[in-house]
N, C-alpha and C positions, 0 to 999 in steps of 0.2 A: 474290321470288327474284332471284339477282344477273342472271342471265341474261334477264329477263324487263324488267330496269330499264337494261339498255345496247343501242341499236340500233346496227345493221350501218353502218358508215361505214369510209371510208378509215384513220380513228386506230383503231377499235376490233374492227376484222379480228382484231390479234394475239390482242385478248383471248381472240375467241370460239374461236380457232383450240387455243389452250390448254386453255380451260374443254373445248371435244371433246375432246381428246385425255382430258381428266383424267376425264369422265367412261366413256369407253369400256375407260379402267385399272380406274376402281371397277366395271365391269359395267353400267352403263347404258346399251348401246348405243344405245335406242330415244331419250334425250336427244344422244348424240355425233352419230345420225343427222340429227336435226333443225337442230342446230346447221351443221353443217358445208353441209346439204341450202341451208337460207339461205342463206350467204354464198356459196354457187352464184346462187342465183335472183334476188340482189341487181344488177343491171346494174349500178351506179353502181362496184362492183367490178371492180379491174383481172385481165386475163387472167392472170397471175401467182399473185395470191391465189384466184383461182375454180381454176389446178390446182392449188396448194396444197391448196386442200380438198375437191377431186375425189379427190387423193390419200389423204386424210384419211377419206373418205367412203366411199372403197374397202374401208380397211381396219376402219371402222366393219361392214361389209355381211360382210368374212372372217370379223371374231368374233361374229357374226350368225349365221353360214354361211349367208348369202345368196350362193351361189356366182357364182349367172348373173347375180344384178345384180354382182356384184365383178367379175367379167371385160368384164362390157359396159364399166363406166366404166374400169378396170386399161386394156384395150385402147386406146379412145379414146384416153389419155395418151400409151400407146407408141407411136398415131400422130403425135400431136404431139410426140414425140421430150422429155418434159415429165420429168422426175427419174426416166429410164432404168432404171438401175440397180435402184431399191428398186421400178418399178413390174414387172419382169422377177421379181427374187425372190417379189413376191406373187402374180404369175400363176403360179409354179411352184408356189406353196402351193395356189392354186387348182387345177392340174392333177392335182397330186399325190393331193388329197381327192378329185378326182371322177375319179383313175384313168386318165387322158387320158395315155398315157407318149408317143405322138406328138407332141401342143400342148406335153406336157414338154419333150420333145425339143430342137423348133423353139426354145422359150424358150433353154431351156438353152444352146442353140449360140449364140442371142446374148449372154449373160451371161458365153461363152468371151471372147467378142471383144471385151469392154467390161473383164472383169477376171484375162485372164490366163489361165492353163489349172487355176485351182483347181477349175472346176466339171469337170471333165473327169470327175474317178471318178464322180461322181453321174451321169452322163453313160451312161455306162459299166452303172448297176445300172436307167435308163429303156431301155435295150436289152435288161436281163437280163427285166425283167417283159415286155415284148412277145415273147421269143426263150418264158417259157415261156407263155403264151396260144397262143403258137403250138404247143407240145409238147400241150398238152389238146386241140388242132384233129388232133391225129397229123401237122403239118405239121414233118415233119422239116428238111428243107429250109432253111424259113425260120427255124425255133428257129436253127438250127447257121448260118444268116448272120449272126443278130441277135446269137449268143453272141459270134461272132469278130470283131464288129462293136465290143461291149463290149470285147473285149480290147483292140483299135486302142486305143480311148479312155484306157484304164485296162491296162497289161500287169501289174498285179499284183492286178488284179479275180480271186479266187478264183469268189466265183459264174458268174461265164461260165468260167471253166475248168473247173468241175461242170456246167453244160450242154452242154458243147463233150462230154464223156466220154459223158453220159449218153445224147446224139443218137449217138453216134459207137456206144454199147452196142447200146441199139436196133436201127440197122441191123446188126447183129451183125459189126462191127469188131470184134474187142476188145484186139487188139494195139494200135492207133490210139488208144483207148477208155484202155488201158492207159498208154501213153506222156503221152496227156495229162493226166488224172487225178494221174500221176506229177509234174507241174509244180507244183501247192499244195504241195510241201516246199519249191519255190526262192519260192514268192511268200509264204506264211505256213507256216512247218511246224507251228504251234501249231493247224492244221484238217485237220491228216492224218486224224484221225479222224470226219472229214467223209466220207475217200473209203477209206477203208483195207476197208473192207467191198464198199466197190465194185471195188476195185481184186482185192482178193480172188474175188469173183464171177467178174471176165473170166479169171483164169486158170485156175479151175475150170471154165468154161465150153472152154480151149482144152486141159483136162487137163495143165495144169500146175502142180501141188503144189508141185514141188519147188522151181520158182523162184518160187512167189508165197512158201514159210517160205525161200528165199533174201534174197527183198526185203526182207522183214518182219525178219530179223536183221541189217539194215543199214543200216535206216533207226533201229532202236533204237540200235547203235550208233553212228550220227550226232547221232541226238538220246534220249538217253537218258529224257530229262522226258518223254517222250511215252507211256513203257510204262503209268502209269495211268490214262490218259486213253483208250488204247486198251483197256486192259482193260474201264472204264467204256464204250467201244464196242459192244465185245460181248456186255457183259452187257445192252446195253439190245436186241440183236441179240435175244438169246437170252430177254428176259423179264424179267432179273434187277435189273434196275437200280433203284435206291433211288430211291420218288416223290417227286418234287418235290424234286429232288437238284439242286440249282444250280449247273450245269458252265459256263455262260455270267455276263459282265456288261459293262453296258454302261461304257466309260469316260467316257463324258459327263454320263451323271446317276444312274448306280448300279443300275439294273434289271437285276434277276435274271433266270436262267431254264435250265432244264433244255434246253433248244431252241437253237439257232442261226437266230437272227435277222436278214434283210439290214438292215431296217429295225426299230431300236428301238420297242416299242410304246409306251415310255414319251416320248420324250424326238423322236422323229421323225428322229432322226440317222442318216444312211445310213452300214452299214461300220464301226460307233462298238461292235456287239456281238463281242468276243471272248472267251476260252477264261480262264477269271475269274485264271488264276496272267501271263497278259498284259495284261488290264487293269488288276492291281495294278500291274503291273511300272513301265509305263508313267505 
């Protein structure tokens, strides 16, 4: 085998550096591993090529899901300040799998500061998972810092604006409850029917009918596209709603679903599932 007929030297780094990568594409991890694991343990190898394939070797151990051997060596790199960037995005792959939305966090804000504020929204939904951990602990509190913490990050993050209403419902606000909940038609109106049933709730709660079928003939006439999609609200309210009825998709890689998803199940893309007549659109 070709691998077994060329040793590790200064000229023949590249090769082996290749032959890993290409076996870890076909699925061979336990050969990418070994490969890349040598041209580690090889000293006559310069510090260059050994992060090279510590980085390599990382990402060997992700499609492993060897988590905590991937972060012990991911880290080491990011101490040596060693190809930043990609070693930042594979820790967040690694936080993200093991749930860690703080170590997310941390990452995250460096990968602000390295490429600009595109990570900011994703930023924004590792606030919204801690904000609700916090809501199962009944830590109203901290949910509703974490929600408006996500908004700083992202002001057109709907999910924390659904946390921000639903903390604010809870302690039986609901005028507050009510006004915020009311912001998902200037940030996406195509997820009113996210809140339209909660928004309905808080004025029933303060006996006001009249101005919740006020609201509700106002916001259709602003956006007219919305009355099926509300109807389809309530029918799922009420029971009715047709199984396995695909009101959602994702616009990254086409995953369906009757649900509203922050995070794609399919495709791992944050914010990427919308209301299926915006994801065409777009």
């Amino acid at each position: 085998m070709l691998i077994r007929l060329v040793d590790v030297d200064p000229d023949t780094v590249e090769l082996h550096l290749v032959l890993g990568s290409l076996f870890r594409r076909r699925g061979e991890v336990d050969r990418a591993i070994a490969i890349h694991q040598n041209i580690i343990d090889r000293s006559e190898s310069d510090e260059v090529l050994r992060d090279r394939a510590s980085l390599e070797l990382g990402r060997d151990f992700l499609r492993a899901g060897l988590l905590d051997r991937a972060e012990q060596l991911l880290l080491a790199l990011l101490e040596r300040r060693r190809y930043e960037k990609a070693v930042c995005q594979h820790l967040i792959d690694v936080y993200q799998q093991l749930k860690e939305w703080r170590k997310a966090l941390a990452i995250g804000e460096r990968l602000v500061s390295l490429d600009s504020e595109v990570w900011k929204p994703q930023l924004a939904q590792y606030h919204c998972e801690i904000a609700e951990a916090a809501l199962r602990r009944h830590d109203l509190d901290a949910a509703l810092l974490e929600a408006k913490q996500a908004r700083v990050e992202d002001p057109l993050c709907v999910r924390a604006t659904l946390l921000m209403g639903n903390v604010l419902q809870q302690k039986g606000d609901y005028l507050a409850a009510i006004e915020t909940y009311r912001q998902v038609e200037e940030q996406n109106p195509g997820l009113m029917p996210e809140v339209a049933v909660q928004i309905e709730n808080c004025y029933e709660r303060l006996g006001r009918r009249e101005s919740w079928e006020d609201y509700l003939g106002g916001l259709l006439q602003r956006h007219s596209d919305l009355e099926f999609l509300l109807n389809d609200c309530w029918g799922q309210r009420l029971g009715r709603a047709t199984e396995g009825s695909a009101r959602y998709c994702c616009e990254q890689c086409g995953f369906t679903s009757s649900k509203l998803f922050w995070q794609c199940p399919g495709c791992q893309s944050w914010s990427s599932v919308k209301p299926r007549w915006q994801a065409c659109r777009t």
